[in-house]
N, C-alpha and C positions, 0 to 999 in steps of 0.2 A: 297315446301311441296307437297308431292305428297303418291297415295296408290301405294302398289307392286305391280299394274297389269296396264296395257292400256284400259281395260274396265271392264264392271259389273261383265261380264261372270267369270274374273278372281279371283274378291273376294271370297276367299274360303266363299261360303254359312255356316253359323252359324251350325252345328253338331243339328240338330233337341231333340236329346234326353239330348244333352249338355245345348243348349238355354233354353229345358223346365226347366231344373233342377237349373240353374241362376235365370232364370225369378221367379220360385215357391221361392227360399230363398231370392230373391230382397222381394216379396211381404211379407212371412211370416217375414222379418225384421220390414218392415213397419206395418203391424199388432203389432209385439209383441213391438214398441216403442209405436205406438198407445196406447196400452194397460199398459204400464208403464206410460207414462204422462199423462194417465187419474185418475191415483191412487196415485201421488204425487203433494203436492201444500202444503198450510197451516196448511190444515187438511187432515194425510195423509188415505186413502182406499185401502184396501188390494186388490189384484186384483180377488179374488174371485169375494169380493160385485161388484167389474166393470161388470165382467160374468156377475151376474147377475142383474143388472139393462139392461145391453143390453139383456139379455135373456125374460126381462120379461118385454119391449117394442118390439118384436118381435111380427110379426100375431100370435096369438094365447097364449102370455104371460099376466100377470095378472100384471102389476104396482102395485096393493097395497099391492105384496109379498115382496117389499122390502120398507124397512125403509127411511120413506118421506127424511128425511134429505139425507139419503144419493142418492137418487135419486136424488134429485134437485141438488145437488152438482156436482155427475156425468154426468148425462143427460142435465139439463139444462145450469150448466157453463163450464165445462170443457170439456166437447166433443166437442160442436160446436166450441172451441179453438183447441182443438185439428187438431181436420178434417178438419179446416182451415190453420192452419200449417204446415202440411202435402200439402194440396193445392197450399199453397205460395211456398213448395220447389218444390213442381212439376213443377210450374210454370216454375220457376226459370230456376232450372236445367236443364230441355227440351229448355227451352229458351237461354240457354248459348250455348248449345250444337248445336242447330240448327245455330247460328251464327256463332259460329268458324266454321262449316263446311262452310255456304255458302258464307263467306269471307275468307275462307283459313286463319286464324289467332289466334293463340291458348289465346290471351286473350283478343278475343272478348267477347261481358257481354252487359245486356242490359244499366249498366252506361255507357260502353264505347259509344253506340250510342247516346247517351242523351235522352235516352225512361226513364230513372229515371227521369233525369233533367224535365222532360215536364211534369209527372205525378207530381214531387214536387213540381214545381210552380204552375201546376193547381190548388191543393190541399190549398197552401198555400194563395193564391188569393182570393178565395173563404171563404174560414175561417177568417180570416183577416178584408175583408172587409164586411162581414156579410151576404155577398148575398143569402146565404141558411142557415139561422138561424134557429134554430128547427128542423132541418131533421138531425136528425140521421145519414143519410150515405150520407151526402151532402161531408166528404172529403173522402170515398174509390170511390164517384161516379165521383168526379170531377178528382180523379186522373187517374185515368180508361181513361176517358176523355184528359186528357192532356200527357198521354203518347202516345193513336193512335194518335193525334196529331202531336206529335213532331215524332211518325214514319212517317206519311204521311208528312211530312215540308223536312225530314233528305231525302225522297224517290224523291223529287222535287228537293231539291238543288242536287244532285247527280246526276239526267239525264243527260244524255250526247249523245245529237243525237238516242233517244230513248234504250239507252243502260243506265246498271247501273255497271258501274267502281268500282272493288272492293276499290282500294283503294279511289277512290271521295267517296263510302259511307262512310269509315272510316272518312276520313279526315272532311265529311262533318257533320260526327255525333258526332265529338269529339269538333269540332267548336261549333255545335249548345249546347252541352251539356254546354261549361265554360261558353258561353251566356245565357244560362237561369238559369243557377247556380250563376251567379251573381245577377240577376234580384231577385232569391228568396230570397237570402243574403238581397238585398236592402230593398225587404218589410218587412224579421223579424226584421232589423236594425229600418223600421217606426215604428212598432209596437209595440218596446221593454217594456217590463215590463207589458205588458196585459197580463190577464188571455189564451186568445187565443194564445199567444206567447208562452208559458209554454205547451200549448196541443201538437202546432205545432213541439217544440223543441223534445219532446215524437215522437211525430208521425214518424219524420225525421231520428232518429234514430234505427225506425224499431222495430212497438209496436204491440201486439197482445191485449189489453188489450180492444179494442173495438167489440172483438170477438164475433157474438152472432149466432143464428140461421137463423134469418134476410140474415146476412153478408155473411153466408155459403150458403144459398137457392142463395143469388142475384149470388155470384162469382162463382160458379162450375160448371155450362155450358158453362163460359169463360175459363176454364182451361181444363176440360175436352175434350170439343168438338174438341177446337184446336191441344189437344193430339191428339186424335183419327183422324184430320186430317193429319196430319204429318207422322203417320205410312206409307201410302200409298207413301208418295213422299221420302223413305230412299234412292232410288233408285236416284233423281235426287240430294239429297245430294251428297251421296258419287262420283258421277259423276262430281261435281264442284270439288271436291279436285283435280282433276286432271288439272282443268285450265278450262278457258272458251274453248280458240279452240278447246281442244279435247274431252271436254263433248259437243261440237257445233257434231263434225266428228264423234258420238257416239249416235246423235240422241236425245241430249237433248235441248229443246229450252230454253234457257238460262236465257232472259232476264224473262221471264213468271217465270220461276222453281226460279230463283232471289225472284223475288216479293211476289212470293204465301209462298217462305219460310221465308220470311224477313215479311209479314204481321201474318202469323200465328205465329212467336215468337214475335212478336211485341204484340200481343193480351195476351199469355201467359206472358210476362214481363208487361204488365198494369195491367191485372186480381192478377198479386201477390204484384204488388206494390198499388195497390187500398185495399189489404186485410192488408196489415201486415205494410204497409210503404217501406222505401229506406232498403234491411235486404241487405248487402253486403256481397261479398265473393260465396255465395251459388253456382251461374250458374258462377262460373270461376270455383271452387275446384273439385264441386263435378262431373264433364264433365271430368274434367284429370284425377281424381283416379278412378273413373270406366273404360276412355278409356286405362291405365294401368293395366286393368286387361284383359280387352275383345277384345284392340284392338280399331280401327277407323272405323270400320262399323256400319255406325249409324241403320242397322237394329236391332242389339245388345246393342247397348249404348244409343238408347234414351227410349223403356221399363227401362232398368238398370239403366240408369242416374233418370227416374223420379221417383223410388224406391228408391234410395237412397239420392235424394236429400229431396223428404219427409220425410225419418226416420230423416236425418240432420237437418232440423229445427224443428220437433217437438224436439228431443230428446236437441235441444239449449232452446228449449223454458220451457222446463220443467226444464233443467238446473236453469236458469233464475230466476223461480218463486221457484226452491226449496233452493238455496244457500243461499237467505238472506231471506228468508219466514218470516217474510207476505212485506218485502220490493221486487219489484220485476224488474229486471234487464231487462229493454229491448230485445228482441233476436236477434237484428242486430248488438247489443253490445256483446252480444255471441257468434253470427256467426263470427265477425270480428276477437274477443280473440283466437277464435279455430282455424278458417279457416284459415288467416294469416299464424302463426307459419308453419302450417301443407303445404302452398304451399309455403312458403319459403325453406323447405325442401325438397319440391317438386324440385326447381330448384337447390340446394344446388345437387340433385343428379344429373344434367341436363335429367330432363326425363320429366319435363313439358312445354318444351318448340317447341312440334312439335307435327302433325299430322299422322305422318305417323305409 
């Protein structure tokens, strides 16, 4: 797998007036989903009253211009879900993307490293055995928690004489993922038939329904910040697609631009598995149908991958809660219905199985 040039220089740079004009409709998508899954659920809201309930929480908006009810509906439960779903695909997405680049492997995902696996048994550990009873965000914090974990474990077993072996990461993260995916097997199998078994089984599935304000305030400095560090290094992405020796002959040090890219998706894959759960599919699909449009410069594909992998979970998550209203569908259970299909056809046409 390789890019059509021997160095950076070669990458046709993104058309500046082309990128802007991607970038604005990656975003106004994820707005106007935003703005449709906040107006559909049980009781449905026209997207006017959405307008304005966020209009009249704005500086200098007046809240008691809009009908209590419908304010607490929109603002209090459905947004903070929302803009959390949107987060989780950001997450996601930018997280899948930055892995296949810097292991060269088109369906690398943060399951494939076992960064899911370490965040599910943290989660499930912890619930289980009651060790943070009463806290509220005792399972997005512990999963947060056991996903850096299982990065930092998957980053150790992989050394190799101070270097990190693409394929020893692989190899070593899909090890460690059926070993801790057994382990959490093992304690829902203790635990069968409890109340907390029932939440966990929810949660595992990839659940937004503990969605609050809370949950959004604690997660979006983990999602964001690490976007926003990641722009800066497109450069030693797209550089690894070439191989280590010749992004080494090209001035990139390797094993560093390894680690910093491999830790900052590693944070991005815990901050959306801490929000939402195990939500599958997301950072494999939506990294190949955007780099089918724009190409493999991840100067282009990771703004555009995290555009669109937001619009994709919220507009699953709304799905979700609207199909069987007021019964409501997991959105890992959506993401998989939809996702699936749609990269099976991906390979059906062999166009998802390469980087170049």
């Amino acid at each position: 797998m390789s890019l059509p040039a021997a160095s950076q220089r070669a990458i046709p740079r993104p058309h500046r007036r082309g990128f802007a004009l991607r970038t604005a409709g990656g975003l106004a998508l994820l707005a106007g989903c935003i703005g449709v899954a906040s107006s559909v659920g049980s009781t449905d809201v026209s997207l006017g009253e959405v307008a304005g309930v966020l209009g009249a929480h704005l500086p200098g908006g007046d809240p008691s211009t809009v009908p209590a009810s419908i304010d607490a509906i929109v603002w209090q439960v459905r947004l903070p879900r929302v803009l959390l779903a949107a987060l989780v695909g950001i997450g996601l997405s930018v997280s899948g993307a930055l892995y296949q680049s810097l292991l060269r492997n088109p369906l690398a995902e943060p399951y494939l490293l076992g960064v899911s696996s370490g965040a599910a048994l943290a989660a499930v550990t912890v619930s289980s055995t009651g060790l943070a009873s009463g806290w509220a965000h005792a399972l997005p914090i512990s999963a947060f928690v056991g996903a850096l974990g299982a990065s930092a474990v998957i980053v150790a077993l992989a050394r190799v004489d101070g270097r990190l072996p693409v394929a020893t990461l692989i190899l070593a993260g899909v090890a460690l993922g059926a070993f801790l995916s057994s382990i959490t097997a093992f304690v829902l199998i203790r635990g069968q038939g409890t109340s907390e078994t029932f939440v966990l089984l929810g949660w595992l599935m990839g659940s937004l329904a503990r969605a609050d304000g809370a949950m959004l305030a604690l997660l979006t400095p983990y999602v964001l910040v690490p976007l926003a560090l990641s722009l800066p290094l497109v450069r030693w992405a797209n550089l690894l697609l070439l191989g280590d020796q010749q992004a080494r002959n090209l001035g990139v040090p390797v094993e560093t631009a390894r680690l910093a890219l491999l830790a900052l998706a590693g944070v991005l894959a815990a901050a959306s598995v801490a929000g939402a759960g195990l939500v599958g599919f997301v950072g494999l699909v939506v990294p190949h149908a955007v780099r089918l449009v724009v190409g493999p410069d991840n100067r282009e594909l990771l703004p555009l991958a995290a555009c669109g992998g937001g619009a994709f979970v919220v507009l699953c998550d709304a799905l979700g809660r609207w199909l069987f209203a007021p019964l409501e569908v997991p959105v890992g259970i959506v993401t998989a219905m939809c996702g699936a299909p749609f990269f099976l056809w991906l390979l059906r046409e062999k166009r998802a199985v390469t980087l170049e």
